[in-house]
N, C-alpha and C positions, 0 to 999 in steps of 0.2 A: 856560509851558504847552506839552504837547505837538499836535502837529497831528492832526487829525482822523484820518490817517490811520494815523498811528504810534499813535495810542491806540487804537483798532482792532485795532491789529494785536499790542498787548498783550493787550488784553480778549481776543480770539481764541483763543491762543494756553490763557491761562487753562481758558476757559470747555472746551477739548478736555482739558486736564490736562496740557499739558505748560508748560515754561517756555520765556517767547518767549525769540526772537533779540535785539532792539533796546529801547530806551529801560529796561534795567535799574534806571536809578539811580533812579528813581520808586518801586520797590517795593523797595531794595535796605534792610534791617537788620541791625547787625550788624557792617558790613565795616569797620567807621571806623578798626579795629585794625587789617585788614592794609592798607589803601590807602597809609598814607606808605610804607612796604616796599616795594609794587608798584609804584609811582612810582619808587622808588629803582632797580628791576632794570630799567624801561623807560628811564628816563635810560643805562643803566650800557651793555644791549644798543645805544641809540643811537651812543652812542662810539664802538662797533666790541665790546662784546662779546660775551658768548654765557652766559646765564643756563638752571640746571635747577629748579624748584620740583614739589614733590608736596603734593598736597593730599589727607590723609585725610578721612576722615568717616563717619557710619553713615549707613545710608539715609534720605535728606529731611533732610540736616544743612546741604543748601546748595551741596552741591560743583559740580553743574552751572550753578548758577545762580552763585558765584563764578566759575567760567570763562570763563562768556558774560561778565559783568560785566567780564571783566579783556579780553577779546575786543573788547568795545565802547569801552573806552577804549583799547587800542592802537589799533583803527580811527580815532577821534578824531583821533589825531597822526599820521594817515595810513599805519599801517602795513597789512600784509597779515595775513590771518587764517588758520588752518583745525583746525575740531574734527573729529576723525576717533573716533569710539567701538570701541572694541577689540572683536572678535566671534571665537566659537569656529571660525565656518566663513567669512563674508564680510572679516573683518579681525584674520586673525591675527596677534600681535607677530613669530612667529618668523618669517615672512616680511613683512620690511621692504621689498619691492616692493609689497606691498597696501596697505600703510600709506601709502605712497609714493604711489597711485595715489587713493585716497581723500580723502587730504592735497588732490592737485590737483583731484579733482572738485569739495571743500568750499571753496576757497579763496575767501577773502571778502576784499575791499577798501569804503571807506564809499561805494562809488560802487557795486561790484558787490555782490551780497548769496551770489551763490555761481560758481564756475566762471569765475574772476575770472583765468585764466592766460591765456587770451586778451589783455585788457586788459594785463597785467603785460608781457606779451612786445612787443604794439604800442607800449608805454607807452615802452619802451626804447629802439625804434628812432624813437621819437619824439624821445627826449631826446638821439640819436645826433644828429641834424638838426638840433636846434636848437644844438646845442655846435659843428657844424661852420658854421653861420650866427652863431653869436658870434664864430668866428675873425673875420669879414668880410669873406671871401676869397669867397666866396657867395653869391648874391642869392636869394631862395625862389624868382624867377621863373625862373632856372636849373636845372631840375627834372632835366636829366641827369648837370649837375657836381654837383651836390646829391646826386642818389644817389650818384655815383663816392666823391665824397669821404665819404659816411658808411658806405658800402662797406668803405673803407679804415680810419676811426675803427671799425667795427666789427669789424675784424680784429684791431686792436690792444688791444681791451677784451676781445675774445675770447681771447687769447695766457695772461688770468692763470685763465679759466673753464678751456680748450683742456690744460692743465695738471692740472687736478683734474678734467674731465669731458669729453672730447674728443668721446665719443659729443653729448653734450647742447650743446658748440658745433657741431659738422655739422649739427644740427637747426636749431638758431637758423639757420644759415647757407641750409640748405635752406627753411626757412620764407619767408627774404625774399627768394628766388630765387621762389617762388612767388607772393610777392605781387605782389611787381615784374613777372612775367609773367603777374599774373590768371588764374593758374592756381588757384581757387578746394578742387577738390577734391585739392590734391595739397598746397597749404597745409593743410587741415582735416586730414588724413592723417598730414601730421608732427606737427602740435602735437598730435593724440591719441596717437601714437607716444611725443613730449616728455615729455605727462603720465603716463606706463606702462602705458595704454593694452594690451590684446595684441589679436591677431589685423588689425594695419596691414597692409595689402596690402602686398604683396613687391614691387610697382613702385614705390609711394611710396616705398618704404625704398631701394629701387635709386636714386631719383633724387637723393636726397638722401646718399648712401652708407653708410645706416643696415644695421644686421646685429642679427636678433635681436629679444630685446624685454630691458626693463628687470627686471635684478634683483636679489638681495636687498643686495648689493655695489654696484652702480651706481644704487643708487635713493639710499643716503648721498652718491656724485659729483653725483647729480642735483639734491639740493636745496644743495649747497653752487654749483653753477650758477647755482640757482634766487636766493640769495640776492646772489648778485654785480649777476645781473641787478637786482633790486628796488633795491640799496642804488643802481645806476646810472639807476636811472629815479625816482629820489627816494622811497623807501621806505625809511624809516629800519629798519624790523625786520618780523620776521615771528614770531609769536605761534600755536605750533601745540599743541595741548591733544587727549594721550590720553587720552580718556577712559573707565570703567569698565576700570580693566586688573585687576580682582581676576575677571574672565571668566578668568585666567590658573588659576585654581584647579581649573574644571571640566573643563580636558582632560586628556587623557592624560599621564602623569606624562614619558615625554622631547619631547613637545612641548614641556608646561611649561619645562621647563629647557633650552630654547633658545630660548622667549619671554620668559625671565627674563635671558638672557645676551644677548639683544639690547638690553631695557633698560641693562642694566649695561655695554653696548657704548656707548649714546647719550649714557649719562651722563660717561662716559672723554672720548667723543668732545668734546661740551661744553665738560667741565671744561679739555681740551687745546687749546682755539683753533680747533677743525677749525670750525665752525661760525660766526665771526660776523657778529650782526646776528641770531641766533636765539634766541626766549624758550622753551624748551621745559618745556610743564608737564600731568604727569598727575595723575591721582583717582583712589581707589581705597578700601575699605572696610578698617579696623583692622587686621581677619582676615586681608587682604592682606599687610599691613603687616607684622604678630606673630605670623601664624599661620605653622604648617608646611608648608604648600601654597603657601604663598608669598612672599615675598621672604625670610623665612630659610632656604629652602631654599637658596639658593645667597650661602657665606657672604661674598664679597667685595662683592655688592648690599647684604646686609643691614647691614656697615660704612660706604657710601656715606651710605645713609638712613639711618641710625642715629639720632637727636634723642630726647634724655630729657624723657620726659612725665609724669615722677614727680610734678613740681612743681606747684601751683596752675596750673588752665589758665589765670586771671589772668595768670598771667607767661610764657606762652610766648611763644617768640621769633621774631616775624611773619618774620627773616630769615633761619631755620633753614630747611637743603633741605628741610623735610616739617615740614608746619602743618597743624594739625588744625584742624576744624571742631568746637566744643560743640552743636550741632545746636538747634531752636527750643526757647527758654522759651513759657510759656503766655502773657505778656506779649507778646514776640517776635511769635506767631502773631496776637493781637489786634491787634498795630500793624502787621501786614504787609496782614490786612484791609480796616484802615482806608485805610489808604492805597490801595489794588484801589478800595475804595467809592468813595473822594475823585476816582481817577482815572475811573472808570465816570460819575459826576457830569457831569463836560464832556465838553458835547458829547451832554449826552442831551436826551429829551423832555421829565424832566418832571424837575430838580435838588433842587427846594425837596422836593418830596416825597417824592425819593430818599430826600435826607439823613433824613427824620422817619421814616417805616417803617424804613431798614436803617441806626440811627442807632450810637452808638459801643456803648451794653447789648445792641442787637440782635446785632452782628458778635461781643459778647464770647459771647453766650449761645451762638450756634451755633458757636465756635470752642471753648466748651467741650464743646458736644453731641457734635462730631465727636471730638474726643478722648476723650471719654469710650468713643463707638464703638469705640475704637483701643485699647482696653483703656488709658487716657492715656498712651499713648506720644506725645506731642507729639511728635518726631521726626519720627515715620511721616505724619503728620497734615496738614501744611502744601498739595502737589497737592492731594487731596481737599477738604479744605476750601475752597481757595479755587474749584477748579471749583462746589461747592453753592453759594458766595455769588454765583457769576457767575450762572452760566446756571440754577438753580433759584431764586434769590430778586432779585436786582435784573434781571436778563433780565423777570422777572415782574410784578416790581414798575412797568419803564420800557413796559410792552407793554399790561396790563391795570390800567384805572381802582380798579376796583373790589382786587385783591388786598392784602391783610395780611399777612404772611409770620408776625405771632403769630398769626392765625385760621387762617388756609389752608395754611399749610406744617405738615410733620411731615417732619422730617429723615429718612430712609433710607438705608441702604447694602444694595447688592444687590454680592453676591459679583463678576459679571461686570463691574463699571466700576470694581472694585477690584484691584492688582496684588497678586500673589502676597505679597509684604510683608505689606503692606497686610490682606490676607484670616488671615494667620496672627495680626497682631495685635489684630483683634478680641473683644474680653472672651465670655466663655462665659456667658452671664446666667441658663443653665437649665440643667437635663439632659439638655435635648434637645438642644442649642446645640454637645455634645460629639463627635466626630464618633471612632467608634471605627473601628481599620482590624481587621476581624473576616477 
């Protein structure tokens, strides 16, 4: 049973229409296919290697909601996280420094829920301390041979970073000259410098003997840094999730094709070693995929991801680089309900009554109502849906004595709480329903 607060903070999550962060597996259907696969590339990153997966899908087939899911179990095993959503103007591919920089603001640990570089970097020279008090040469009460000597272990862990990222060891180095001197703002300085961060004051950067800011070159030196540090402060991987990159399709045509060649960069890089201890995995829509605005357009990408999907989706192959999503049956959407209902139950007012007003024919009826709205695209159907069962019918139901949701409710959908998707796929019931562009 989840804790009051974690179920909350699902319900929540819900009832706004988006899909939460935590306790995925509760509402998860579906995945039982790919999980031994993802077990298998988190084992494989642990080792020491460096895993790519793509995940298609059409829209509401799950793809965000696998992400987080595969996010919440690497955090499990202690790894570090961070979902960065691709954007035409705030997170473009073709400059891998935003990426970079977004990576670090979202970074999640099961301890930190976001901005979790902080802890990762203290985390480090934490484990520097404690490796030089297993020497024994050490006593903690020693507090200034203590720092000398992890001074020195720090130098010498720095020598394989200092190699691949030298800018991003003079940071680490300047950070712990900072802390070590409780120099508070000259610390916070660097490590938003670290994270690629722009506009750091030019004396912070003097003190530390930083030059510049991070970019689209140094932000690749940055997280292979990034990863040395984690794997030495006991992180076994790091689990980072592009998501919606079929945004590639809507710019301009040579943008695209240097957000496309940066893909095709990560993936090289990957497949070559540059990276382990990283699970890199994006989402993206078919059209992405198939289409000519995107990844076929640049044809050494579109060999990369290549995967025949000729065959029965029965038989694809959870460990091919690019796994599709079949998106919700109508089945599917019933038992995802059910389980929203079950977990809404604990921890309410009033349970026994939950269950008999929004019982398994009520979740089926209104799962069908909504989809019927959708023109039955079940696909489309699953956010919406579960937002009306949250906060229009059991919200209602746990609030006031008196409501029925078969007497009192009448399902609606109003254009404004519906996305754009969502609004196209609406069935035309009239003629008036048609909206001609005159």
């Amino acid at each position: 049973m989840l804790s009051p607060q974690r179920r909350n903070d699902i319900v929540d999550a819900l009832r706004r229409g988006t899909v939460p962060t935590r306790g995925l597996d509760c509402l998860a259907v579906g995945l039982e296919r790919f999980e031994p696969a993802i077990l298998e590339n988190l084992d494989a990153v642990e080792r020491g290697s460096s895993v790519f997966k793509a995940i298609r899908g059409e829209y509401g087939s799950g793809k965000t909601f696998l992400a987080r899911w595969m996010q919440e179990r690497a955090r499990s095993r202690g790894w570090a996280t961070a979902e960065v959503p691709i954007s035409e103007t705030e997170t473009p591919l073709h400059r891998l420094e935003t990426v970079y920089r977004r990576m670090m603001e979202r970074l999640a640990t099961a301890e930190t829920a976001e901005g979790a570089l902080r802890s990762v970097v203290d985390g480090w020279f934490y484990a520097l301390e404690q490796d030089v008090l297993a020497e024994g040469q050490v006593q903690e009460s020693q507090t200034d041979l203590l720092m000398e000597r992890s001074a020195s272990l720090m130098e010498s862990r720095l020598a394989d970073i200092h190699r691949m990222a030298p800018a991003f060891a003079a940071a680490l180095r300047g950070y712990r000259q900072a802390v070590a001197g409780s120099d508070t703002a000259g610390a916070e300085g660097i490590l938003a410098w670290l994270a690629g961060q722009p506009n750091v004051g030019a004396s912070v950067k003097r003190v530390a003997g930083l030059r510049g800011e991070v970019d689209h070159f140094g932000a690749l030196c940055f997280l292979q840094g990034l990863l040395v540090a984690l794997r030495d402060s006991g992180r076994p991987g790091l689990l980072v999730v592009l998501d919606e990159v079929e945004t590639l399709q809507r710019v301009r045509g040579d943008v695209r094709d240097r957000g496309l060649n940066s893909l095709r960069q990560l993936i090289d890089d990957v497949d070559s070693g540059r990276f382990p201890g990283l699970y890199l995995v994006v989402t993206g829509t078919p059209s992405f995929f198939d289409g000519p605005q995107g990844v076929q357009r640049l044809p050494p990408l579109a060999q990369r991801l290549h995967v025949d999907f000729a065959t029965d989706a029965r038989f694809d192959n959870p460990r091919a680089v690019q796994v599709r999503l079949p998106g919700f049956s109508q089945g599917a959407l019933e038992e995802v309900g059910n389980k929203v209902r079950d977990l809404y139950v604990e921890h309410s007012r009033s349970p026994e009554r939950l269950r008999r007003m929004a019982d398994d024919a009520y979740v089926s009826a209104l799962a069908c109502a909504v989809t019927g709205e959708l023109g039955g695209r079940v696909g489309v159907a699953p956010r919406i849906f579960l937002k009306k069962l949250v906060a229009d019918v059991l919200d209602r139901i746990d609030q006031f004595p008196e409501f029925d949701p078969r007497v009192h409710y009448k399902l609606t959908l109003a254009d404004a709480e519906l996305t754009l998707m969502e609004r196209n796929a609406r069935a035309a019931t009239t003629p008036d329903d048609v909206e001609l562009d005159l």
